[in-house]
C-alpha positions as CSV (number, residue, x, y, z in Angstrom):
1,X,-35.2,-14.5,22.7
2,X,-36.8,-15.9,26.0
3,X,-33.9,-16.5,28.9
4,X,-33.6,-19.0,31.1
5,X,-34.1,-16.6,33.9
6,X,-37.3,-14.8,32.5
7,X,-39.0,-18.0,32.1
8,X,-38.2,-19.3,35.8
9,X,-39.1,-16.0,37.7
10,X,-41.8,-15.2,35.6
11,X,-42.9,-18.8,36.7
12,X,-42.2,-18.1,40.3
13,X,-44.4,-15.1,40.2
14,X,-47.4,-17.6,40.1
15,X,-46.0,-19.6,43.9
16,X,-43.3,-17.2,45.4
17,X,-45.1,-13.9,44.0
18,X,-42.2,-11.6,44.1
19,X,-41.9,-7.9,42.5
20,X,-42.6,-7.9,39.1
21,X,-40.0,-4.3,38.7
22,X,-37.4,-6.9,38.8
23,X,-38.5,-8.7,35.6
24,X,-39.5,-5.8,33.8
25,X,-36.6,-3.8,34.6
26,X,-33.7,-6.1,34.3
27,X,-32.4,-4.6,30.8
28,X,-30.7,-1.3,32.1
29,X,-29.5,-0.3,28.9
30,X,-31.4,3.5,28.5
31,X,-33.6,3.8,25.3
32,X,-31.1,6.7,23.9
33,X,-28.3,4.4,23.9
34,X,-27.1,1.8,21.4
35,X,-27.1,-1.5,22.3
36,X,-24.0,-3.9,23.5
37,X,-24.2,-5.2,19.6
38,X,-23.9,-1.9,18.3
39,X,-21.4,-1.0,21.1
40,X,-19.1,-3.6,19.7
41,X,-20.2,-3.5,16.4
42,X,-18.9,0.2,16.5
43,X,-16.0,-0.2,19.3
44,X,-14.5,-2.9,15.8
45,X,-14.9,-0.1,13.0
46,X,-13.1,2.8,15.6
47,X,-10.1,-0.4,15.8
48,X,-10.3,-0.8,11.9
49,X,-6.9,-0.1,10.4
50,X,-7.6,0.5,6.6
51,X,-5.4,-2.4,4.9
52,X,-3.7,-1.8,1.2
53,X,-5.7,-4.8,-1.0
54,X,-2.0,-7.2,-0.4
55,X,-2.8,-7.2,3.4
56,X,-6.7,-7.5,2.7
57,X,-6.2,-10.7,0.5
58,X,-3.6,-12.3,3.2
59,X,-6.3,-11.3,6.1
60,X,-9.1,-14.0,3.9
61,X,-6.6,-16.3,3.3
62,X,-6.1,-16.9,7.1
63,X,-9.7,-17.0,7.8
64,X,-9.8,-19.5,5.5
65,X,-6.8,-21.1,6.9
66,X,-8.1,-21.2,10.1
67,X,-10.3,-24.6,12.1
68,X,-13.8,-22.9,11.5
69,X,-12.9,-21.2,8.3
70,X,-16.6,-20.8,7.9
71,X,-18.1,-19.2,11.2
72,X,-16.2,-16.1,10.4
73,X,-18.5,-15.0,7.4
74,X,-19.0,-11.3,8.9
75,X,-15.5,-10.6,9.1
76,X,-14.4,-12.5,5.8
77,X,-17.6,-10.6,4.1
78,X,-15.9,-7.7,5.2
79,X,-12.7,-8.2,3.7
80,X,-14.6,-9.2,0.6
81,X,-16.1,-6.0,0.4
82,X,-13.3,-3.7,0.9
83,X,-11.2,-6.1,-1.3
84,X,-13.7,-5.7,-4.2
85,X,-13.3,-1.9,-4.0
86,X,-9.6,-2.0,-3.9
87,X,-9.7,-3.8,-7.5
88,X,-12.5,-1.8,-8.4
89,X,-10.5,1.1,-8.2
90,X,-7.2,0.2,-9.6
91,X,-9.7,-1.0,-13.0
92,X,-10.9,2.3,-13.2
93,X,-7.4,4.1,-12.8
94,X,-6.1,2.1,-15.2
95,X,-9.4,3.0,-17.6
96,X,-8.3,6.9,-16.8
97,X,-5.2,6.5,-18.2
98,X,-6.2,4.3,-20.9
99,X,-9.1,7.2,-22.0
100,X,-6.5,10.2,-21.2
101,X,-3.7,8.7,-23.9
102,X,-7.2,9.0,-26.1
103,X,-7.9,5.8,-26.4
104,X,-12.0,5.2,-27.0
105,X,-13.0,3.6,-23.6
106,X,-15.0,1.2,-25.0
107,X,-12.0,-0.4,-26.2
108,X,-10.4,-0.6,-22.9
109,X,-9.5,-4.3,-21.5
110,X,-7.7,-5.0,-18.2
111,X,-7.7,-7.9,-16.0
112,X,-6.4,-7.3,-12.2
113,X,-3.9,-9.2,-11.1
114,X,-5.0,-9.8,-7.9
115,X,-8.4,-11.0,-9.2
116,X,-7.7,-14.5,-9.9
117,X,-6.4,-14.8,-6.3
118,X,-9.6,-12.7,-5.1
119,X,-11.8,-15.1,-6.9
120,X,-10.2,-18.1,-5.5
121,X,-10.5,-17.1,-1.9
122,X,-14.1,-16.4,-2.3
123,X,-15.3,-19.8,-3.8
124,X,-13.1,-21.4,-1.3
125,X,-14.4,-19.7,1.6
126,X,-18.3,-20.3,0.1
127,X,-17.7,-23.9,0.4
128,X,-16.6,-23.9,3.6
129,X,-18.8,-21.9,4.6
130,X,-21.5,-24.5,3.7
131,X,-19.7,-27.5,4.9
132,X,-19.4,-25.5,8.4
133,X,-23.2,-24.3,8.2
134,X,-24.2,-28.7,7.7
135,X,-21.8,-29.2,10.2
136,X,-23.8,-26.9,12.5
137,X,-26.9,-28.2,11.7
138,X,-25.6,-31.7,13.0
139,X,-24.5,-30.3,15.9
140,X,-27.9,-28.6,16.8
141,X,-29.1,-31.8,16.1
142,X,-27.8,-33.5,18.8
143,X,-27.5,-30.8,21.4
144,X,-31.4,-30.9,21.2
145,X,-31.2,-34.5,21.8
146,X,-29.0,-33.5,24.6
147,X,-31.2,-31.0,26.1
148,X,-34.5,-33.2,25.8
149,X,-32.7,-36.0,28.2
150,X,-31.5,-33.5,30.2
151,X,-35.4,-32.3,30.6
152,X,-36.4,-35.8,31.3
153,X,-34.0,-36.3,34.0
154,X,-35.6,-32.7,35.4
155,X,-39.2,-34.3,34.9
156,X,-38.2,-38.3,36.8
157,X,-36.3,-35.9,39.8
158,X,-40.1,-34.4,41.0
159,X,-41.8,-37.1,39.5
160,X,-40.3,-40.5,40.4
161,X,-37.4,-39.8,43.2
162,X,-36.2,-42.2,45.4
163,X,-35.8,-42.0,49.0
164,X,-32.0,-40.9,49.5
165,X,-31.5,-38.8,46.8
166,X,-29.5,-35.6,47.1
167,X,-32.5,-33.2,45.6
168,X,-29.5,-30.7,46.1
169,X,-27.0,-32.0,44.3
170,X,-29.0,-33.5,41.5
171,X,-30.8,-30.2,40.8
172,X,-27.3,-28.6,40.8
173,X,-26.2,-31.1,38.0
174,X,-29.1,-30.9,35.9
175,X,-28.5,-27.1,36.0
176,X,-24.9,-27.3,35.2
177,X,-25.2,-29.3,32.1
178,X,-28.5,-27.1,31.0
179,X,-26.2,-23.7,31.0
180,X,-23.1,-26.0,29.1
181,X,-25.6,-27.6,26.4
182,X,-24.8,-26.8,22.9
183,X,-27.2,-24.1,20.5
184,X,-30.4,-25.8,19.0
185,X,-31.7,-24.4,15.9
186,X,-33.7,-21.3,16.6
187,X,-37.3,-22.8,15.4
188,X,-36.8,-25.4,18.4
189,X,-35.6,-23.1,21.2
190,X,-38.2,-21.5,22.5
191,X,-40.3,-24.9,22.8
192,X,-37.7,-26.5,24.4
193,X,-37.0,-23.5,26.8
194,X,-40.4,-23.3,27.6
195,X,-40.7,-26.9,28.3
196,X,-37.2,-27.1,30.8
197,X,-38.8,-23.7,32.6
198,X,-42.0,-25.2,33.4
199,X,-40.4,-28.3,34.7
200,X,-38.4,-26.2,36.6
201,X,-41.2,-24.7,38.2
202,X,-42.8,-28.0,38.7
203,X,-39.7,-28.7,40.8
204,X,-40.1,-25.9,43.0
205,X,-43.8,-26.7,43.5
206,X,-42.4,-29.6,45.0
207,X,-39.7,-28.5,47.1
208,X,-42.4,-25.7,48.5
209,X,-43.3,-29.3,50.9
210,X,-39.1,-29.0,51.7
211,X,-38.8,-25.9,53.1
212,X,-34.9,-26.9,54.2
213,X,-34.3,-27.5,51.4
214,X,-35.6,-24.1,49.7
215,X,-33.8,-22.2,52.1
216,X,-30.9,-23.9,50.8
217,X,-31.6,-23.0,47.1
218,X,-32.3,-19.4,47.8
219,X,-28.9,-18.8,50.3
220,X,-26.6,-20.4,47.2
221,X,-28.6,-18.0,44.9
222,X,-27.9,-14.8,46.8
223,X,-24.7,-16.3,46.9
224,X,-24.1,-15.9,43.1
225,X,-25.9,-12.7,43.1
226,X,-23.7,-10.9,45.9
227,X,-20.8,-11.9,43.7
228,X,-21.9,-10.4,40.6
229,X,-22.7,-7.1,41.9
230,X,-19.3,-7.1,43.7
231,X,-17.5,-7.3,40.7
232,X,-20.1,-4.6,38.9
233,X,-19.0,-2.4,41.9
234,X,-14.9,-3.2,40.6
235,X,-16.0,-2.1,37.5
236,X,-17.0,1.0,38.2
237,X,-13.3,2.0,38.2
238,X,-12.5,0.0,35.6
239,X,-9.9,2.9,33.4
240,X,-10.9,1.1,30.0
241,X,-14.6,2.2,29.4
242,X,-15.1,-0.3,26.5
243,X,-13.9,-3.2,28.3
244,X,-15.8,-2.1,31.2
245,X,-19.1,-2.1,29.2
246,X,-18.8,-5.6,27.6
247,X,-18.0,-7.3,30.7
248,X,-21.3,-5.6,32.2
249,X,-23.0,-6.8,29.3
250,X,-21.6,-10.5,30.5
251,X,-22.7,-9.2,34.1
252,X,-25.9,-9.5,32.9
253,X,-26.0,-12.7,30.9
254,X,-25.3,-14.5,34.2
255,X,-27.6,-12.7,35.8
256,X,-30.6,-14.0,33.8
257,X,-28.8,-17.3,33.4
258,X,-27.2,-18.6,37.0
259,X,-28.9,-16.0,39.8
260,X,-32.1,-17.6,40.1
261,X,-35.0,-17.1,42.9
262,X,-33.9,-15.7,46.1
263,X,-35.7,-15.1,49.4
264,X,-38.4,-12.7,48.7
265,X,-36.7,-10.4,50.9
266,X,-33.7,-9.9,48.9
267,X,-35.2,-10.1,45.1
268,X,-35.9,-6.0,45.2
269,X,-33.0,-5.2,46.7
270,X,-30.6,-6.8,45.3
271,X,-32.0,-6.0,41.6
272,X,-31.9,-2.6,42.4
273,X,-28.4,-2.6,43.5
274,X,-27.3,-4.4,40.8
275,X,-29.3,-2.3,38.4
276,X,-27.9,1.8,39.9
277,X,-24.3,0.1,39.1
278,X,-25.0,-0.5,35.9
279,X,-26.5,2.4,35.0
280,X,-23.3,4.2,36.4
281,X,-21.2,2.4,33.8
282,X,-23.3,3.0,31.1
283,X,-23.1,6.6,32.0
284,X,-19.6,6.4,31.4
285,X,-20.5,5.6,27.6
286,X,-20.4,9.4,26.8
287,X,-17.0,9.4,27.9
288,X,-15.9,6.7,25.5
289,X,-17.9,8.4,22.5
290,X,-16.1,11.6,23.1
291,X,-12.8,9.8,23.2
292,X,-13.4,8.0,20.0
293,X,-14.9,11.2,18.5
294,X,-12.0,13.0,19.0
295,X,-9.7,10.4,17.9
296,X,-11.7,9.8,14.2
297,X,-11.3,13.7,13.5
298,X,-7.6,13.8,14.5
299,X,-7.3,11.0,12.2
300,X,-10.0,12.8,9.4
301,X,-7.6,15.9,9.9
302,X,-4.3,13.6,9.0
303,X,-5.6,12.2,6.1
304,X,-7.0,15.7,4.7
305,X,-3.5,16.6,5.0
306,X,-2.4,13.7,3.1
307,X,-4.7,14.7,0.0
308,X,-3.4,17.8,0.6
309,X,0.4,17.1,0.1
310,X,-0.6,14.7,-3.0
311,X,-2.4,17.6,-4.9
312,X,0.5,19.9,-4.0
313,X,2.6,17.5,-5.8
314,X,0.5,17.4,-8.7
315,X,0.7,21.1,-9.4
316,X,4.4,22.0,-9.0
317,X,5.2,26.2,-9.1
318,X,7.9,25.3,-11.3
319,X,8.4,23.1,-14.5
320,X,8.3,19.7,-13.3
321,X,11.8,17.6,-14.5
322,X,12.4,13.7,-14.9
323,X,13.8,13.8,-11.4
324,X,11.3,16.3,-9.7
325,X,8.1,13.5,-10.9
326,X,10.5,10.3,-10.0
327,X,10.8,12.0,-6.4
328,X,7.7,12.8,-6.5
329,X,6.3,8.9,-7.2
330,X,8.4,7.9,-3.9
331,X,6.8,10.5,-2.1
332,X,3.1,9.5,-2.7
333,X,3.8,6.0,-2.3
334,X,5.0,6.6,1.2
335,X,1.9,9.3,1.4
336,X,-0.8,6.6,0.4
337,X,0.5,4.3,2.8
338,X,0.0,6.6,5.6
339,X,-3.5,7.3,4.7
340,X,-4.2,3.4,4.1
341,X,-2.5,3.3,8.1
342,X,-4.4,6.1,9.4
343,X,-7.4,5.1,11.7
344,X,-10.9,5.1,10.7
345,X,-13.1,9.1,10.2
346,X,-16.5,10.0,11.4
347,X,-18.8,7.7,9.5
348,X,-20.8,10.5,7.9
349,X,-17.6,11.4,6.3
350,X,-16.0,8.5,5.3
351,X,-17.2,7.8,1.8
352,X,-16.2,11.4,0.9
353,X,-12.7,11.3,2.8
354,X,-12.2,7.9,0.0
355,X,-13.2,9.6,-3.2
356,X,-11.4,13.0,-2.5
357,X,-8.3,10.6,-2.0
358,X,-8.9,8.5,-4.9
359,X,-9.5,11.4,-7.1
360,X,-6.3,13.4,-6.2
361,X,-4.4,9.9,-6.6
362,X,-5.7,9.9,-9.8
363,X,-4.9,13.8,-10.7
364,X,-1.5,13.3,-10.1
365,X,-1.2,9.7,-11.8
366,X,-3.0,12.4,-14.7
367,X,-0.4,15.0,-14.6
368,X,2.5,12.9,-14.0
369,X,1.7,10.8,-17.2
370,X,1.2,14.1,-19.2
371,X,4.6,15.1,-18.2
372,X,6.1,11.8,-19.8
373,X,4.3,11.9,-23.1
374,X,5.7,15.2,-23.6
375,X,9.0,14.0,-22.5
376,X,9.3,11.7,-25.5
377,X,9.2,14.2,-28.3
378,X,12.4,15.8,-25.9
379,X,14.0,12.8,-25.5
380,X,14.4,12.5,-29.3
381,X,15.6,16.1,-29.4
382,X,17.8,15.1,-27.3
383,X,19.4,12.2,-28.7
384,X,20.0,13.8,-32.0
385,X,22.3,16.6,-30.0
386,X,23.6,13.6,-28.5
387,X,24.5,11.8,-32.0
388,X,26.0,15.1,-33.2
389,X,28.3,15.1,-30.4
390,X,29.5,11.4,-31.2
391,X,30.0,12.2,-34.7
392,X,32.4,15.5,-33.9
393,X,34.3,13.0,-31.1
394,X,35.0,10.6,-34.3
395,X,36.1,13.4,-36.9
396,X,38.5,14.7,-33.9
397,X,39.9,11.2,-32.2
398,X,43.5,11.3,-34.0
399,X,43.6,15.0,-34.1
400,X,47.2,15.9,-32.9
401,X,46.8,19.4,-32.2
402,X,46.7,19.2,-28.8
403,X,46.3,22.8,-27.8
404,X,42.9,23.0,-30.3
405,X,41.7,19.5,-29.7
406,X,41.8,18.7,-25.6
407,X,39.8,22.0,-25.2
408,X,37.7,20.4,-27.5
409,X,37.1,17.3,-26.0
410,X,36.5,18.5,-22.7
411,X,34.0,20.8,-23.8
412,X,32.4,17.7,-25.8
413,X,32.4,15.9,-22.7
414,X,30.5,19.3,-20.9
415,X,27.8,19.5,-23.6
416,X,27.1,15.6,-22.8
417,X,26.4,16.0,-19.5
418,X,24.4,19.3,-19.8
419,X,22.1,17.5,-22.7
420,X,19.0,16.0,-21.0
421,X,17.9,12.0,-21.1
422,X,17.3,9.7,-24.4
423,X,15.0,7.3,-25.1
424,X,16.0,4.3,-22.4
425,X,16.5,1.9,-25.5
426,X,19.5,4.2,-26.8
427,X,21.1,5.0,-23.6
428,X,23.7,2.6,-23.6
429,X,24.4,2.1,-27.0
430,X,25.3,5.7,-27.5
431,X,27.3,5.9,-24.2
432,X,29.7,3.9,-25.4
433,X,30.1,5.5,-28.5
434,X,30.9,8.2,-27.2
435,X,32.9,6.8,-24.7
436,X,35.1,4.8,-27.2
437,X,35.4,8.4,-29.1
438,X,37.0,9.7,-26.0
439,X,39.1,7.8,-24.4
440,X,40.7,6.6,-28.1
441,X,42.1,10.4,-28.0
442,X,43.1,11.0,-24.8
443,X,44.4,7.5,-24.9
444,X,46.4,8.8,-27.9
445,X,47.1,11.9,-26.3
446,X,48.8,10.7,-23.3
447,X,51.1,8.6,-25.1
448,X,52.2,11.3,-27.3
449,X,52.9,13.6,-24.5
450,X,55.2,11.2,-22.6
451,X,57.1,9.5,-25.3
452,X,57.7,13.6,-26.7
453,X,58.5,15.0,-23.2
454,X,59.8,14.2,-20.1
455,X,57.2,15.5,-17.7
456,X,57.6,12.6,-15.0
457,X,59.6,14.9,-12.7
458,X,57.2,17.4,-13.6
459,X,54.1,14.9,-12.4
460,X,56.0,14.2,-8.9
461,X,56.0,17.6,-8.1
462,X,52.6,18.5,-9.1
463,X,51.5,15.4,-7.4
464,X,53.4,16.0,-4.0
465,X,51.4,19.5,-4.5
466,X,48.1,17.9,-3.9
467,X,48.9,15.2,-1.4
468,X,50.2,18.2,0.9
469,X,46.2,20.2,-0.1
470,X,44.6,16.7,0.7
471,X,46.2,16.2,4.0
472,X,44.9,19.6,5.3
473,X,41.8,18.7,4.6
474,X,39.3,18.5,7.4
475,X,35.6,17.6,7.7
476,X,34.1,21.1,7.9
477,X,31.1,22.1,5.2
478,X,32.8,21.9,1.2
479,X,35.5,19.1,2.2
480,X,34.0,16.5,-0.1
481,X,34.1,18.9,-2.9
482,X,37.6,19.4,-2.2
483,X,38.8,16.0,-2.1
484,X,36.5,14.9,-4.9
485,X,38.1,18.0,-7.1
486,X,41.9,16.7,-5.4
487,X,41.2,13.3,-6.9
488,X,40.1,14.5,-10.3
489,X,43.3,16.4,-10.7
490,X,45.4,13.6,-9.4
491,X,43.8,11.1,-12.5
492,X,44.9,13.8,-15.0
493,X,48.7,13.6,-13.7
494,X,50.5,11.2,-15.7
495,X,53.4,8.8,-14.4
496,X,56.1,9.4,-12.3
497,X,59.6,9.0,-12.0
498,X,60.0,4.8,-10.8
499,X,62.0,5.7,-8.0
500,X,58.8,8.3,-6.8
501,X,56.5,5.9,-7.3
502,X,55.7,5.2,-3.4
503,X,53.7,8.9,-3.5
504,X,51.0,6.8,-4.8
505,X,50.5,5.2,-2.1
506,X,50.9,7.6,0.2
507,X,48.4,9.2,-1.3
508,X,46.2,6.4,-1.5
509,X,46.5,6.0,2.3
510,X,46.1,9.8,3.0
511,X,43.2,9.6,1.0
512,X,40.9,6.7,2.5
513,X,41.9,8.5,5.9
514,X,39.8,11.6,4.4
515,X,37.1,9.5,3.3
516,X,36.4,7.9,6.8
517,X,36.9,11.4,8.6
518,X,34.1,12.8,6.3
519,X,32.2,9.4,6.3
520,X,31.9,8.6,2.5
521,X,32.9,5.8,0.7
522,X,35.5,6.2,-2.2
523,X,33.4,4.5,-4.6
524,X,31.1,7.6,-4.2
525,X,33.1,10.1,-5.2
526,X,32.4,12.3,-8.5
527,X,35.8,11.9,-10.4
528,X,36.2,13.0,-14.1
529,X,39.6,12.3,-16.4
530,X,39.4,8.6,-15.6
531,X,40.5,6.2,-18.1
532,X,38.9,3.5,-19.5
533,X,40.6,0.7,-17.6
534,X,40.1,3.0,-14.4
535,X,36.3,3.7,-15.2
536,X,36.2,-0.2,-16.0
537,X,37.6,-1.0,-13.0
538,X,35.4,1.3,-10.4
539,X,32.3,0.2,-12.0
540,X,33.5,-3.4,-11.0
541,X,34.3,-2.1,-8.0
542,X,30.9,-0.6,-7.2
543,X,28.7,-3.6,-8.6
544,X,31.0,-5.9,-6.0
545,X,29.7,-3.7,-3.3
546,X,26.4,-3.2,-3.8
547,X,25.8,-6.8,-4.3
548,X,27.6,-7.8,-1.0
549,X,25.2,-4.8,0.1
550,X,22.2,-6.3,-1.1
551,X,23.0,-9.8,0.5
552,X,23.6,-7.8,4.5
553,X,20.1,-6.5,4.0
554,X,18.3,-9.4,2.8
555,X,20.4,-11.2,5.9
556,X,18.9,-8.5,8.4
557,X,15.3,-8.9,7.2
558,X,15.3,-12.3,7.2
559,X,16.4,-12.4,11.1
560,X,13.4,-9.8,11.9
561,X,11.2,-12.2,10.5
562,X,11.9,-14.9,13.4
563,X,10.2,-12.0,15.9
564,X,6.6,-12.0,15.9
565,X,5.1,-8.6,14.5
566,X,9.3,-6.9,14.7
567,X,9.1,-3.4,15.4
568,X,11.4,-0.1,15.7
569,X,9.6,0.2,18.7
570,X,11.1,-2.6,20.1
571,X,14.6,-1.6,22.0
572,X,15.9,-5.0,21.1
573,X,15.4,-4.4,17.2
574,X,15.8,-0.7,17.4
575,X,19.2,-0.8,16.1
576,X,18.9,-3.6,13.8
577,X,16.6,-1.6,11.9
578,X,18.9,1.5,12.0
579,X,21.6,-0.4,10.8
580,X,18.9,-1.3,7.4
581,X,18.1,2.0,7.0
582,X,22.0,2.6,6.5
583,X,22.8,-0.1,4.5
584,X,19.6,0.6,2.0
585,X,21.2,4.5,1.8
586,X,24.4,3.5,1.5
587,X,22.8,0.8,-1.9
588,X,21.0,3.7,-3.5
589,X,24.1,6.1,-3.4
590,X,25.9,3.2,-4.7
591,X,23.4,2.7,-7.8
592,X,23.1,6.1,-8.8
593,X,26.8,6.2,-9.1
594,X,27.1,3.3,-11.0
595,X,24.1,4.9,-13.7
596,X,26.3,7.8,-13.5
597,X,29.0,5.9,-14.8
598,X,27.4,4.0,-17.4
599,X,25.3,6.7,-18.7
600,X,28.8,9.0,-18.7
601,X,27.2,11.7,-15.6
């Protein structure tokens, strides 16, 4: 494209003949180097943050959102693209799976969730794309009708000017609105531009009669140009070579654009000054390639570590369990988002850093599956040892034989725990069968023993027994185990005598006092011999807590959200997001306790 500034020197070659170096030397960039397009172009990929397709899909729906929704088509187009290989993906995992449970694939049907909403954005954004591209077009329109008066006002000032007018000022105007004029569509410009420039020379023809006046002219000129290489000079130490090298680039725009003609004296030498600065700062460019260089293989490095931890995940040493893969799962989760977080890799690499990650994701998605088909045939192994032990709980719930059957019960009870998981359908149902089965005889069995023997006195003393154990009890390594092993003795005591009954609470007291010292709540505790009432009871306890629990953290999130992008950077929320990390620890202890309980752990 022609500039302002090459059509008015190059026309004041023909009356003010200066050095032609100066025209033909005024783009500094060196051949070897990209341009300030490319620059950019690659100083926005080395900023790229790879977003999961959730993030993607909000990213278009605020460019669509936004005033121009429309003039953003590179960047939406972008996002289109990477959002279109996100779903692309998933389809194909899920035809992996589909094919590896030996299915045929060409039966295999799946529609994306996220497509609907993908689909939406992009026709949306089409159309306003193409109400923004007419609106354009209506614009150019009249910035060309703009810049035609503006060249007829430039034509009347040589032409037809009255005595009295401020040639200075005027010319300054016309100028001013020139450089603020709106685009015209390309297939206009160069017309026009040509037209304004030789007007503009026109002008100076006539002021060459004016010779005060030309003076004038070139002093304000040398003006701008003096400034412009004084802040090239500034950026010469400019730390941040990127920013450096785009404001240089803007150097350089109002160079051609604003620093017209000056004195013949000055045209050389000041183009040449301006001209070794810049080439300084350009030399600084290898410094900035390095940088990012080094920064894409650190980043190449982490994420080759990444594929490496998933892979080693997906070919355990030892034989995998329901808990090893369900730890696992979390663990790649968190892994995948650190890659999808992870900066961007040497280009050349790229495409191969993505399929080596999508194909381990998928090997482990492979294995993991595997592992859970085979599970089922265990499962139902499982629950028929399960059913077995149910049925010899029934035969034996109003056995009497105490010494033959409590043995038995607790061993029943041991063999349940030790027996590995049933299909989810059956958990519960059997549970309580079993359950039922249980307490019903002990139930039994601790009524026969106290209305056929006084052991109350018995009880006290055993009790006071372990109330002195817990209060020695400190928080060294083991002292959980201890009190959770106190406790389960303490539920097996029966009553004591009603005027003893105060050791209860004692111990009670004694007991949260332990708790706190070794920082664990009580409803966390592993306790066996629990009645049904008392099992009843905890698990009410528990499902209280962990929904006030639930309720704190949703409160907690919900005030981060008033910050703009919160952060555990951030001293202010540093401890806010501690106290979430706590709270969510604390929930998941809770949970698996209460699955312990209802599943009979």
């Amino acid at each position: 494209m022609i500039t302002e500034n090459n059509l008015s020197e190059n026309e004041e070659n023909k009356n003010f003949t200066p050095e032609s170096s100066e025209e033909t030397s005024e783009d500094v960039t060196p051949k070897n180097e990209t341009t300030h397009a490319e620059e950019h172009e690659h100083d926005e990929e080395h900023e790229e943050v790879q977003l999961s397709l959730a993030d993607t899909l909000k990213e278009m729906e605020k460019i669509i959102n936004a005033p121009n929704a429309g003039e953003d088509f590179k960047k939406f187009n972008q996002l289109k693209e990477k959002a279109s290989h996100y779903i692309h993906d998933e389809v194909e995992d899920k035809k992996h799976e589909y094919t590896d449970a030996g299915n045929a694939p060409e039966n295999f049907s799946y529609e994306h969730p996220s497509q609907a909403r993908f689909s939406a954005l992009v026709n949306i954004f089409r159309e306003k794309h193409d109400a923004y591209q007419k609106g354009q077009e209506e614009e150019q329109k009249k910035n060309l009708e703009h810049r035609q008066n503006i060249i007829e006002r430039l034509k009347n000032l040589y032409t037809n000017s009255e005595p009295g007018v401020n040639l200075f000022k005027s010319i300054r105007e016309i100028k001013e609105d020139w450089s603020k004029a709106g685009q015209v569509a390309k297939s206009e410009f160069k017309i026009l531009n040509n037209n304004y420039f030789h007007h503009l020379n026109q002008f100076y023809q006539m002021l060459d009669l004016n010779k005060e006046f030309l003076e004038q002219e070139y002093s304000h000129n040398l003006e701008k140009r003096q400034h412009i290489i004084e802040r090239a000079k500034q950026l010469e130490q400019e730390p941040v070579i990127q920013k450096a090298l785009n404001e240089l680039q803007y150097l350089h725009k109002l160079w051609k654009e604003e620093a017209e003609p000056v004195a013949e004296e000055f045209r050389e030498k000041t183009w040449e000054e301006f001209k070794e600065i810049s080439n300084k700062i350009h030399e600084r460019k290898s410094e900035l390639s390095a940088a990012i260089e080094t920064e894409q293989n650190e980043n190449l490095e982490k994420k080759n570590q990444i594929i490496a931890e998933i892979k080693k995940l997906s070919e355990p040493s030892e034989n995998p369990n329901h808990n090893y893969w369900q730890n696992a799962i979390k663990k790649v989760e968190e892994l995948r988002s650190e890659f999808l977080k992870t900066g961007s890799v040497p280009r050349k690499l790229s495409n191969q850093n993505w399929n080596d990650f999508k194909t381990t994701l998928r090997g482990f998605n492979t294995t993991k599956n595997t592992y859970y088909k085979s599970l089922k045939g265990s499962q139902q192994a499982n629950l028929e040892e399960k059913l077995k032990l149910i049925q010899t709980a029934k035969d034996n719930q109003n056995n009497e034989e105490w010494d033959i059957a409590v043995p038995l019960f607790k061993k029943l009870q041991e063999d349940w725990k030790k027996i590995g998981h049933v299909p989810k359908s059956m958990t519960n149902k059997i549970w309580d069968e079993f359950r039922d089965a249980c307490n019903a005889f002990f139930n039994n069995y601790r009524e026969k023993s106290n209305a056929s023997t006084d052991n109350w006195k018995e009880n006290y003393k055993n009790k006071k027994v372990l109330l002195d154990e817990l209060k020695t009890v400190t928080n060294e390594e083991g002292s959980i185990e201890r009190i959770e092993a106190i406790k389960t003795a303490w539920n097996n005591i029966g009553k004591v005598p009603r005027d003893k009954i105060s050791i209860n609470t004692e111990f009670n007291k004694t007991l949260r006092e332990k708790l706190k010292l070794n920082k664990i709540n009580e409803l966390e505790l592993k306790e066996e011999g629990l009645s049904e009432n008392q099992l009843t009871d905890k698990a009410r306890k528990i499902k209280s807590q962990i929904s006030d629990l639930e309720a704190e953290i949703v409160k907690l999130e919900n005030n981060l959200s008033f910050f703009k992008n919160p952060s555990k950077e951030n001293p202010l929320l540093k401890e806010t997001f501690d106290t979430i990390d706590e709270k969510k620890a604390h929930l998941e202890t809770l949970k698996q306790n209460l699955h312990s309980i209802i599943a009979g752990e």
